[in-house]
N, C-alpha and C positions, 0 to 999 in steps of 0.2 A: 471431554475427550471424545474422539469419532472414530472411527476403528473400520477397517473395510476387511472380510473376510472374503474367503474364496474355497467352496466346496463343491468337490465332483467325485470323488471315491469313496469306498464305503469308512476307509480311517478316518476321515476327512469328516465325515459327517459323525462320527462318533463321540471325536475331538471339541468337534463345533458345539455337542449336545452339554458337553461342560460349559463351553466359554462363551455361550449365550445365558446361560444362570449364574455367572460371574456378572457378564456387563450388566445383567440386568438387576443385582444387588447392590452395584455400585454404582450405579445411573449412567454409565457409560454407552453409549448412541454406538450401533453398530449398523453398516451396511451387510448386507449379506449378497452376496452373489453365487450362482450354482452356476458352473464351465457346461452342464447339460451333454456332456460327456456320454453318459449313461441317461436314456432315453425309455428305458424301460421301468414299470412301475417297482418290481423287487430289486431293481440296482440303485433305484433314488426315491421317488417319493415314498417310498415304505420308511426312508429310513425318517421324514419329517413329521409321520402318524406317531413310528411305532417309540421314537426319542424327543415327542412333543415338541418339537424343535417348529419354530414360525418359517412360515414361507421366506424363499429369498425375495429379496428388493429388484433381483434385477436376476436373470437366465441367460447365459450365451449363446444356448443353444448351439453347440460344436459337433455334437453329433462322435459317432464312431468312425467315424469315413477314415480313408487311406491319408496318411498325412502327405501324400503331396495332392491334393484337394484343398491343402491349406496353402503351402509352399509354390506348386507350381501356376501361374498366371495360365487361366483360361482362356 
């Protein structure tokens, strides 16, 4: 089984710090993605030191910005 996560707030990485010791009892393949939401080290990478948790497979790097920087065509 393959399983694709998706973490960027602090619940979010909490959550994941279980269900990454889950797949990995049950041999279950996880992708991990971080939305990169939060850009700053105590709103994200703290939480994959301080809950052991493995880097993501992949970053979106989204950033904080104003969401019509997403929405609106430049």
């Amino acid at each position: 089984m393959k399983i694709m996560s998706l973490v960027g707030a602090r619940p979010q990485f909490i959550k994941e710090a279980v269900l990454q010791e889950h797949f990995i009892k049950n041999d279950i393949q996880e992708v991990l993605v971080h939305s990169g939401q939060h850009y700053d080290y105590d709103m994200s990478d703290v939480f994959f030191k301080v809950l052991g948790m493995r880097k993501p497979d992949y970053n979106l790097n989204v950033g904080s910005g104003s969401y019509r920087k997403y929405l609106v065509p430049q």
